[in-house]
N, C-alpha and C positions, 0 to 999 in steps of 0.2 A: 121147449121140452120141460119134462119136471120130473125129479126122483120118485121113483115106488117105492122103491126097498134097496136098500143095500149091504152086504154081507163082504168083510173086513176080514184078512186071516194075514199074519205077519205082511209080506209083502205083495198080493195079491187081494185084489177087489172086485166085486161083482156089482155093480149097481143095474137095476132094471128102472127104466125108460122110457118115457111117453110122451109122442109127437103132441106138440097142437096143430095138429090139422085145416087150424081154418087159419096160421099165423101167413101174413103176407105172401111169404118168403115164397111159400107152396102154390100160388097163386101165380107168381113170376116164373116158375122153377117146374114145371114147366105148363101152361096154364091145361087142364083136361088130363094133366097129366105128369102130376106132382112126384117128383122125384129130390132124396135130402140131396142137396149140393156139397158136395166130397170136403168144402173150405169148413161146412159147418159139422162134418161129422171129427173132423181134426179140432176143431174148437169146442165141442161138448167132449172131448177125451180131455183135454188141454182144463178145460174148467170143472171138470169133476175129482181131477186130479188136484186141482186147487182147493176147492172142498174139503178133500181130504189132510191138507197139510196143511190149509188154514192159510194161506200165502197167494201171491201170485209169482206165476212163473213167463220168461219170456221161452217161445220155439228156440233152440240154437241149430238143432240140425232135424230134418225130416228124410227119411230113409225107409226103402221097402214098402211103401204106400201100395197098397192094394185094394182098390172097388171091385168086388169083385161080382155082385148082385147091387142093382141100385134100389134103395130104401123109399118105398111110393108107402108114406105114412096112413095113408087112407085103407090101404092092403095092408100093412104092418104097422100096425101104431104103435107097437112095444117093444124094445130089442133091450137085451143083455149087453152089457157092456161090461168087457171083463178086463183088468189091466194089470198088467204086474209091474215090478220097477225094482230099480237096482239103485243105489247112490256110491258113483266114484267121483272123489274131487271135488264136492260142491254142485255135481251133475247129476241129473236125475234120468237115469235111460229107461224108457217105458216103451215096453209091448201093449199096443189095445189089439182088442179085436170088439167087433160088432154082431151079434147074432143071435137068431129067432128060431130055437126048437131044430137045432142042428145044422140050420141054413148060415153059412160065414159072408157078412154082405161087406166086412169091410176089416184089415189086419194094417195094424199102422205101427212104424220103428220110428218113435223119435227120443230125442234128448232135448231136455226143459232146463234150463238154467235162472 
């Protein structure tokens, strides 16, 4: 994937999003019929969140995962990724969500430490 734009407001972030469509992954995933595999839409939350804080983070707890439309990047090659976050403790608890012009393809509860 690769950033378009990203829009920053205290504890909330929006970056918008763009598949590479011809990368392997989509080829495997499923072949005629490419769909993002749910490990890699938890891992572009996970590294955009990095991005932002200039660090790396490991997953400590994943919670509330939700697919809830699956993401066929050749049909939607752009999504909003929008994520807020709280810091208790040295912990970083992050709400993402995923979605395209009202459509929610994906809400994920985790904490990054």
């Amino acid at each position: 994937y690769s950033i378009k734009s990203q829009n920053i407001t205290d504890n909330n972030i929006c970056y918008k999003i763009a598949f590479f469509t011809e990368n392997f992954i989509f080829k495997a995933h499923f072949p005629n019929n490419p769909i993002t595999p749910g490990v890699c839409l938890i891992q572009i939350c996970v590294e955009l969140f990095e991005i932002l804080k200039n660090r790396t983070f490991n997953i400590n707890i994943l919670k509330n995962i939700k697919f809830t439309a699956p993401i066929n990047p050749i049909e939607v090659p752009e999504v909003d990724v929008l994520i807020s976050f709280s810091e208790k403790g040295g912990l970083f608890h992050l709400k993402a969500k995923m979605e395209k012009g009202g459509q929610v393809f994906t809400k994920i509860n985790m904490v990054l430490a």
